[in-house]
N, C-alpha and C positions, 0 to 999 in steps of 0.2 A: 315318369313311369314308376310305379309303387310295386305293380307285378298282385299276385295274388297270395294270401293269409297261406304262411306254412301250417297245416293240420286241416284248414279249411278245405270243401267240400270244390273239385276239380269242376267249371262248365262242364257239363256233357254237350257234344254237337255230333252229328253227321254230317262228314264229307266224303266228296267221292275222291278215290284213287286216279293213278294214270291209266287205271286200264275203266276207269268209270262205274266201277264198284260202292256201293257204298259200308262207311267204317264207321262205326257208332263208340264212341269211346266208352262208354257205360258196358256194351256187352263183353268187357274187359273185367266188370269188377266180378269178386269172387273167386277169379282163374290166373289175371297176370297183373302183374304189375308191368306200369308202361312208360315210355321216354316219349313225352314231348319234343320234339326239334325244331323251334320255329326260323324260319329263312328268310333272308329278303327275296331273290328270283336265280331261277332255275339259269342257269349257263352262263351266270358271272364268273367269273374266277375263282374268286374267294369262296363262291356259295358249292361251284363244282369242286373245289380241293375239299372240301369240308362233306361234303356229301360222298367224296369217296372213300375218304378216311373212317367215315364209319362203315363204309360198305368194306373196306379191306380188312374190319373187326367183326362182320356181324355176327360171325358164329361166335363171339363173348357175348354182343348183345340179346341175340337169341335164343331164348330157352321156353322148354315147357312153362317157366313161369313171369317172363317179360316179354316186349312187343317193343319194338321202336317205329312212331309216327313222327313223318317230317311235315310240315307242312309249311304252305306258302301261298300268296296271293295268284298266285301265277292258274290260267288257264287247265281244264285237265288234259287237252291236245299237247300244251307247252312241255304240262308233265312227265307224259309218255314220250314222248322226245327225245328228252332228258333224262329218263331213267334207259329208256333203250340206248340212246350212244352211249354213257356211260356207265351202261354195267348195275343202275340203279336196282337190286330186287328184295327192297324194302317199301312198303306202301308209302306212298309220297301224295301227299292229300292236298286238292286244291279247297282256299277260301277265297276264288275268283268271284264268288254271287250267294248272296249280298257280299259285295267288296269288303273281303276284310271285318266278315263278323266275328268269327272265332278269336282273332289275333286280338280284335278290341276285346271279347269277353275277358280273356288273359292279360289283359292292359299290355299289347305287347303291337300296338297297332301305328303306323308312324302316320299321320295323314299328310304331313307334307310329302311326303313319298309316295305313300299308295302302298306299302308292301309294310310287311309282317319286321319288327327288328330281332337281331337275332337274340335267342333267347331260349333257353330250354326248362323242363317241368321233370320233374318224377311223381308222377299219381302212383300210390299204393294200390292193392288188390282192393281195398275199402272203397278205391273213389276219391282219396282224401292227399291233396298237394304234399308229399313229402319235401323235398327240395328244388329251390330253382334260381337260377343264374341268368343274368341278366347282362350281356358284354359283346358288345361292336367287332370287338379284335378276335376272329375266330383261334388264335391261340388262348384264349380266353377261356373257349370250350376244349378243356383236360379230359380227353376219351377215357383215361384211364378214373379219373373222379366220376365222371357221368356215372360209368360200370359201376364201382362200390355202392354210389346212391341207387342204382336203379337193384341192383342185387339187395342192399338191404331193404327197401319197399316190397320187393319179392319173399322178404321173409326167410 
């Protein structure tokens, strides 16, 4: 896994949400800067401590000028699920169909597994990949490091 060119230009995709919405990462640029969170599947353990933890932050992650997207291989039925037991109310985006296209655009795709590795992005208001991290061991992912990246992308 190489991951994708820091400064280079973020895939754009649409996926739907838990609640079957669709989110275009593009209609982001201009307005917010945004946090990538990719996951292996919804109501692991690891994937649910980690998914709450940013939900017990969100009002740092949330501001008139960032957005945080999780996303996962996982169905958008699985998703809604998983966001309603656990209190999820951050868009949580399925790349159930095509399996796992996004996760590949982002070289962040496992195929011997089928699901996304974990792995996060910060795209600027531009569009353009400011920082990303690439680590299995969800202590890996530093909430308080994501924050300053994603705030500095924010400008």
């Amino acid at each position: 896994m190489t991951g994708l060119a820091i400064g280079g230009p973020a895939p754009d995709f649409t996926l739907r949400d838990q609640f079957g919405q669709d989110v275009t990462l593009s209609s982001y640029v201009g307005s917010k800067a945004v946090l990538l969170l990719f996951y292996p599947a919804a109501f692991s353990g690891v994937c649910t401590g980690e998914m709450a933890g940013v939900r017990s932050r969100l009002d740092e992650f949330l501001t008139f000028d960032t957005e945080v997207l999780a996303i996962s291989t996982d169905p958008v039925y699985s998703l809604r699920a998983f966001a309603d037991s656990d209190g999820l109310n951050f868009p949580l985006l399925s790349d159930f169909w095509p399996h796992g296209v996004v996760a590949q655009a982002y070289d962040v795709f496992d195929p011997t597994r089928g699901s996304a590795r974990r792995s996060s992005y910060v795209i600027d208001r531009e569009g353009l990949v400011r920082w990303s991290l690439h680590n299995a061991n969800p202590e890996g992912r530093d909430l308080d490091e994501h924050l300053r990246q994603l705030r500095a992308a924010a400008g």
